[in-house]
C-alpha positions in Angstrom: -3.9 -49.3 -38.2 0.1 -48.6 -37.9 2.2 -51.7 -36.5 5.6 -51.9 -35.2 7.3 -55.2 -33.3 7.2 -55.2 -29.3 10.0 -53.4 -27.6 11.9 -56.0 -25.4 11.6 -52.3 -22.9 7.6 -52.9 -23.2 8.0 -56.3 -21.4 8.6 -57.6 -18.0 8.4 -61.3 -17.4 6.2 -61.7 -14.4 4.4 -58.2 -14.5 1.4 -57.5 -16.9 1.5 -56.9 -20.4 0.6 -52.8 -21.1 -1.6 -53.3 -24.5 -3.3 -56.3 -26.7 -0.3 -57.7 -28.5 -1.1 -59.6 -32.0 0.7 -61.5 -34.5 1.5 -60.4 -38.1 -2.0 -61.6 -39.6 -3.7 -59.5 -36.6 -4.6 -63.2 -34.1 -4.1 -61.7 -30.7 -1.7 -63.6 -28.9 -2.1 -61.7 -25.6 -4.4 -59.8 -23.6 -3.9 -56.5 -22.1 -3.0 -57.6 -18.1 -2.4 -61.1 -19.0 0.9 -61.8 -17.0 4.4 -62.3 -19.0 5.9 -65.4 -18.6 9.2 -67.1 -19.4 7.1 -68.9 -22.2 5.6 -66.0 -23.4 8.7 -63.4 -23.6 10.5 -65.5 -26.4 6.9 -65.4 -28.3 6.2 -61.9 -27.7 9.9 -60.5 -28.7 10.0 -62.8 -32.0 5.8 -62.3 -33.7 4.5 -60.3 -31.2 3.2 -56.8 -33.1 2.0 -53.7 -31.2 -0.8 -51.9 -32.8 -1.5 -48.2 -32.1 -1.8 -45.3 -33.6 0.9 -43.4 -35.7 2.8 -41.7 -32.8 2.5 -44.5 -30.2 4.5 -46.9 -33.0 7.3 -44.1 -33.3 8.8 -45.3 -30.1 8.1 -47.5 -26.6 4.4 -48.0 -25.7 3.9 -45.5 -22.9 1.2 -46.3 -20.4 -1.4 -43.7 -19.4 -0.5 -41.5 -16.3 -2.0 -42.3 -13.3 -5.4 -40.8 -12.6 -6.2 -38.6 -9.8 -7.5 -41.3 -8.1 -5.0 -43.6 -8.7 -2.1 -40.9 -7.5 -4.2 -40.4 -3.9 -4.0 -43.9 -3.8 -0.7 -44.3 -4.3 0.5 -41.0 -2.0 -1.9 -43.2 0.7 0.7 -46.6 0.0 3.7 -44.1 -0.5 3.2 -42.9 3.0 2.5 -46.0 4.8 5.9 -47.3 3.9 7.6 -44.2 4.7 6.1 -43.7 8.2 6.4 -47.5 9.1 10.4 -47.3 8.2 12.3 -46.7 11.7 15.4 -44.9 9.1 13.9 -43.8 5.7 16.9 -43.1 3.7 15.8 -39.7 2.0 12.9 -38.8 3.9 12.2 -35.0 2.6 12.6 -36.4 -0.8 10.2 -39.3 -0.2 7.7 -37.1 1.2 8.1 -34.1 -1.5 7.1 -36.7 -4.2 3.6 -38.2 -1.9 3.1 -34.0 -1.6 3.0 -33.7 -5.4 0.8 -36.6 -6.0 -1.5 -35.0 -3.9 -1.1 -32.1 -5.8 -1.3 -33.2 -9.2 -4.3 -35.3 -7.7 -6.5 -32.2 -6.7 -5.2 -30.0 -9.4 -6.3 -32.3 -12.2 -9.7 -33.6 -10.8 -10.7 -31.5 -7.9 -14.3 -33.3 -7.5 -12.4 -36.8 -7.8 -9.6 -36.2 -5.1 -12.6 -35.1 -2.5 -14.9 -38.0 -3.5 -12.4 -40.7 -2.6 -12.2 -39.0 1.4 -16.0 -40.6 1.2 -16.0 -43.1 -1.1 -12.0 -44.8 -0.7 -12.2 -45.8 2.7 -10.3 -48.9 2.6 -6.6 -49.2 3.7 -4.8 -48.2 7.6 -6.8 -45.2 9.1 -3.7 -43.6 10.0 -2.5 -42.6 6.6 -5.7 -42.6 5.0 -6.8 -39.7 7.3 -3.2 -38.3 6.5 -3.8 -38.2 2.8 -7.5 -37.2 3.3 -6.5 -33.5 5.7 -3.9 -33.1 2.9 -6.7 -32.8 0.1 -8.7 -30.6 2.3 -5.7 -28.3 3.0 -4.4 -28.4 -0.8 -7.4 -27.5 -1.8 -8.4 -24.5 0.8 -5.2 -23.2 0.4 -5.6 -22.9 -3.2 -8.8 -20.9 -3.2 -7.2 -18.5 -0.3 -4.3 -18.3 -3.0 -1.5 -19.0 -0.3 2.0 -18.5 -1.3 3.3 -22.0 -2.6 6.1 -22.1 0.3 3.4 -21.8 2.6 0.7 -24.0 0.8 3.8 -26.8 0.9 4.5 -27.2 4.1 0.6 -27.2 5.3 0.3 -30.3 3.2 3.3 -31.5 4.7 2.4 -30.9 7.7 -0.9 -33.1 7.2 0.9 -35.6 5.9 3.3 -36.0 8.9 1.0 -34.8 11.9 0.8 -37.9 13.6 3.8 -39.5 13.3 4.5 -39.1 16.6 1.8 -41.9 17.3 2.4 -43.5 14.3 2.2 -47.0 15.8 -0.9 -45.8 17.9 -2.9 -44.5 15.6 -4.6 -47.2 13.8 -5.2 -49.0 17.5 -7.2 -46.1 19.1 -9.2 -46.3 16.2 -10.2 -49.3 17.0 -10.8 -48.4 20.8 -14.4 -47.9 22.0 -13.6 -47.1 26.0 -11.6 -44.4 27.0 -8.0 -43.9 26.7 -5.6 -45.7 29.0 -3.6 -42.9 31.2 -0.2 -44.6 28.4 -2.5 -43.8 25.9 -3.6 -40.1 26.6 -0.5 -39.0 27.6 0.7 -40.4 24.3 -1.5 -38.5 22.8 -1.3 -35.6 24.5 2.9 -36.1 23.7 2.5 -36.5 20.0 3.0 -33.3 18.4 5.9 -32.2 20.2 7.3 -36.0 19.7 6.4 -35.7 15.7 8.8 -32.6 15.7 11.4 -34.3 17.0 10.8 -37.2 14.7 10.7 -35.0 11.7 13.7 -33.1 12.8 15.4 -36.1 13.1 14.4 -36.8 9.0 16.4 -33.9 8.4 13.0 -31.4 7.9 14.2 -27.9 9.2 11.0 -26.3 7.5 9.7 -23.8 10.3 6.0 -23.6 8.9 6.0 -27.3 8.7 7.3 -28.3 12.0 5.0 -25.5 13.5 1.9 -27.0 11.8 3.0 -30.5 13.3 3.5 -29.2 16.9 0.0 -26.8 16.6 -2.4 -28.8 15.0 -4.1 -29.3 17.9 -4.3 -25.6 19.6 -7.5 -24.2 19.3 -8.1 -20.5 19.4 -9.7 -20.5 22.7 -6.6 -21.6 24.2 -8.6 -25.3 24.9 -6.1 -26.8 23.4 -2.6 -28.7 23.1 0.6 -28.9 23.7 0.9 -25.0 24.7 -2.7 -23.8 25.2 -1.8 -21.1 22.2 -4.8 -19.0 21.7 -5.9 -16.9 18.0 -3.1 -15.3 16.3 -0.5 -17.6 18.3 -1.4 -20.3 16.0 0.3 -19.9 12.3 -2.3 -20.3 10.0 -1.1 -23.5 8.6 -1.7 -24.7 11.9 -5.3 -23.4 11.6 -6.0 -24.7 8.5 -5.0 -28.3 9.9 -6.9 -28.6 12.5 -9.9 -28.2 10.0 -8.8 -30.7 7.8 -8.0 -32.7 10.5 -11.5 -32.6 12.1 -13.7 -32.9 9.3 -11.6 -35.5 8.0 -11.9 -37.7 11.4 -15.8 -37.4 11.4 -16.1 -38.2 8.3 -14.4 -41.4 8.6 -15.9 -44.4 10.4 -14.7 -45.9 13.2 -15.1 -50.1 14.2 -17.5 -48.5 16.9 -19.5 -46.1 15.4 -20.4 -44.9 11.6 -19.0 -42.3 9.5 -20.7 -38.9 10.3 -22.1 -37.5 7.2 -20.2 -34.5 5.5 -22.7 -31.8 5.6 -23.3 -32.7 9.7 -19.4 -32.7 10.0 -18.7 -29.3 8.4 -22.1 -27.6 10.6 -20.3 -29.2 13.9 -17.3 -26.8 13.3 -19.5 -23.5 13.8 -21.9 -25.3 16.2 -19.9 -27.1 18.7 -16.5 -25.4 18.1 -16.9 -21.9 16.6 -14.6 -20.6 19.4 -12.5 -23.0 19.1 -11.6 -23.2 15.6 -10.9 -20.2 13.2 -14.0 -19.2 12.1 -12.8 -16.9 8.7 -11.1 -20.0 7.6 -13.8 -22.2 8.4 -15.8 -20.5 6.3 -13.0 -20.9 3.4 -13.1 -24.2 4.0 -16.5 -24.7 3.9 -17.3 -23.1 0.8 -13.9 -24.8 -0.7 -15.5 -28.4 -0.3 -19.2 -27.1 -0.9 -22.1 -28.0 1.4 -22.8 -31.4 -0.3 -19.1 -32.2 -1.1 -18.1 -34.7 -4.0 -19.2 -38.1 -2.9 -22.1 -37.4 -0.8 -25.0 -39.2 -0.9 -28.4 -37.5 -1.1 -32.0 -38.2 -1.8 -33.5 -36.1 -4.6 -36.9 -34.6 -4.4 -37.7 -36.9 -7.0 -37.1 -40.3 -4.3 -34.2 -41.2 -6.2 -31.2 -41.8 -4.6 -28.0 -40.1 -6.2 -24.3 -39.3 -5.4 -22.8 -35.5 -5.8 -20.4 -35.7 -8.2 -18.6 -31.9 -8.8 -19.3 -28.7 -7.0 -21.9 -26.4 -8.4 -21.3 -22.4 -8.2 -23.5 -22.7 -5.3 -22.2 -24.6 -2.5 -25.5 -25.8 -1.8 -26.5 -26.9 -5.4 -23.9 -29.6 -6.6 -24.5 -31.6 -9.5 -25.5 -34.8 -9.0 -25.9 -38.5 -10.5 -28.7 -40.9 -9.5 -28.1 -44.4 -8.5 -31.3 -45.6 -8.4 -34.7 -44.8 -9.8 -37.6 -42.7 -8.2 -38.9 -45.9 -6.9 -35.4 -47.2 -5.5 -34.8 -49.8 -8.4 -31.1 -49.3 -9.4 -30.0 -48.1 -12.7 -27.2 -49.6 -14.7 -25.3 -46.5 -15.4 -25.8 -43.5 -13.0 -27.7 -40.7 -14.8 -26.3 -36.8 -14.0 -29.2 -34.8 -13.4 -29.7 -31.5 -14.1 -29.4 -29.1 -11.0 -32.4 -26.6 -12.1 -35.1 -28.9 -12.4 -36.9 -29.2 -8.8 -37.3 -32.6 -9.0 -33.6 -33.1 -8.8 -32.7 -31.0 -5.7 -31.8 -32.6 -2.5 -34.2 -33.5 0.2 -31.7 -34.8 2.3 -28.2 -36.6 2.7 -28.2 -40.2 3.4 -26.1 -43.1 4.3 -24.9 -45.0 1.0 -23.6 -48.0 2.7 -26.4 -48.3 5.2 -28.5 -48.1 1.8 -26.2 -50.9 0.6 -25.2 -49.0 -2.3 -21.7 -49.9 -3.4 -20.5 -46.4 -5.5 -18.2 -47.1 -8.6 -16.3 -44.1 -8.9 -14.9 -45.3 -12.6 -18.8 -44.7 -13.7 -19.1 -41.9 -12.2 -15.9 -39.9 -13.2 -14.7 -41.9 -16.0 -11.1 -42.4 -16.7 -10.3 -39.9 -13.7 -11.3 -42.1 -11.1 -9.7 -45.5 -12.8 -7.6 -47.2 -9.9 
């Protein structure tokens, strides 16, 4: 295999090493993620060897790009420092780069950027359910082929809808009463307050700030700040509050449990077809698929499996059991095929009230490595 010495670039003393480095008769002398130290550096730069293939020794190791799940985790970190500083320096530049990593996230593994709404629930709510409305909406309006302009400032928009109760957010989370009069009149105050806020970052987008200040009028004029009612609501607006619904039932609370996916996405013609735009619903609903990615399901067969990418139906995903027919748990999940009656779905179920922990690496490979 070609060889080449280390790069002093390829090493930082106090950060991981990026590859298996070895000396000249091939005797590793450190592991991939051991952690450089002052000790090590001299070592490293004077026998250290890198081993690769032909093109990787013509220059610098590069590391892999991030994954798809890696960059939604990041764009969920990103925005969590941006929001929590009082005078970001460039804001619209800081929040153009979290917008591509979404992006790049759901334009390069669709199925893996929806799974981790279900399956990466860890980390503040606020910015998590951020992140999550901004898949759903990057997504949606790709299939409905928006123009880009328009497509860019809805996920914008679901980026920055709340934060005019950025500080707020995480607590009512955590609230099991009702509001506190402070509270909902906070609430009721935070779109028009998020303008401002984002104004104040320098955004002068009109779609975007719209979305911000809308997301919360509902086409039956229920809703807030300005009771707006059908067409008086931009569409990016529209699409938002979808995203921003589903993704809130979706997620768990301290009180109560995540509601599952395919009750969350029936709730919005159920309990709110006036309120929410039904044509776009549908879009949206046939963007994420009945069973979307990360759903767990029993099979027909007993076993217990995970959907893993959307089928050409939306009702008919393909799917990867966890455990046997019998509920033992296999070592590697096993993708069934979607024809066979033995694999269709019975019924969803509740993965961590099954006690199932879901390791998206095994499931989607190097896509979903964090």
């Amino acid at each position: 295999m070609p060889r080449r010495p280390i790069d002093p670039a390829e090493i930082t003393v106090g950060q991981p090493l990026r590859f298996n480095a070895y000396d000249a008769r091939g005797k590793l002398l450190m592991r991939l993620g051991q952690v450089i130290g002052e000790a090590q550096l001299g070592k490293l730069l004077e026998h250290g060897l890198f081993y690769g293939s032909e093109e990787e020794c013509r220059g610098p190791f590069l590391p892999p790009a991030p994954s798809p799940l890696a960059l939604v985790l990041e764009a969920r970190e990103h925005l969590q420092a941006l929001l929590a500083d009082p005078a970001p320096a460039d804001f619209p530049g800081a929040l153009a780069g979290i917008t591509e990593r979404v992006r790049e996230a759901c334009q390069r593994n669709p199925d893996v950027a929806l799974a981790s709404i279900l399956l990466r629930p860890e980390g503040p709510y606020g910015t998590r359910h951020a992140v999550n409305a901004a898949i759903a909406c990057q997504l949606t309006g790709t299939a409905m082929a928006l123009e880009p302009a328009e497509l860019a400032a809805t996920v914008s928009a679901a980026l920055t809808m709340n934060i005019g109760m950025f500080e707020l957010h995480d607590q009512l989370v955590a609230l099991e009463g009702p509001l506190s009069d402070d509270q909902h009149t906070a609430v009721r105050a935070h779109c028009r307050l998020g303008v401002a806020r984002l104004r104040d970052h320098g955004i002068s987008s009109a779609a975007w700030l719209n979305a911000v200040r809308d997301h919360h009028e509902r086409a039956d004029g229920s809703g807030y700040p300005g009771g707006k009612r059908g067409e008086e609501i931009g569409r990016p607006a529209r699409l938002l509050a979808l995203a921003d619904v589903y993704c809130a039932r979706v997620s768990g609370r301290d009180y109560r449990p995540p509601l599952q996916p395919t009750l969350a996405l029936r709730w919005m013609f159920l309990n709110e077809g006036a309120a929410l735009d039904e044509r776009l619903a549908r879009m949206f609903i046939k963007t994420l698929g009945i069973y979307p990615p990360g759903t767990g399901v029993r099979l027909r067969s007993g076993s217990i499996a995970v959907a893993v990418q959307r089928g050409p139906a939306s009702h008919q995903p393909v799917v990867a059991s966890l455990t046997t027919h019998d509920g033992l748990r296999v070592g590697s999940p096993i993708r069934r095929r979607g024809d066979v009656e033995a694999h269709h779905i019975s019924e969803v179920v509740d993965l961590a009230a099954l006690d199932i922990e879901v390791d998206m690496e095994a499931l989607w490979g190097a896509d979903a490595r964090a």
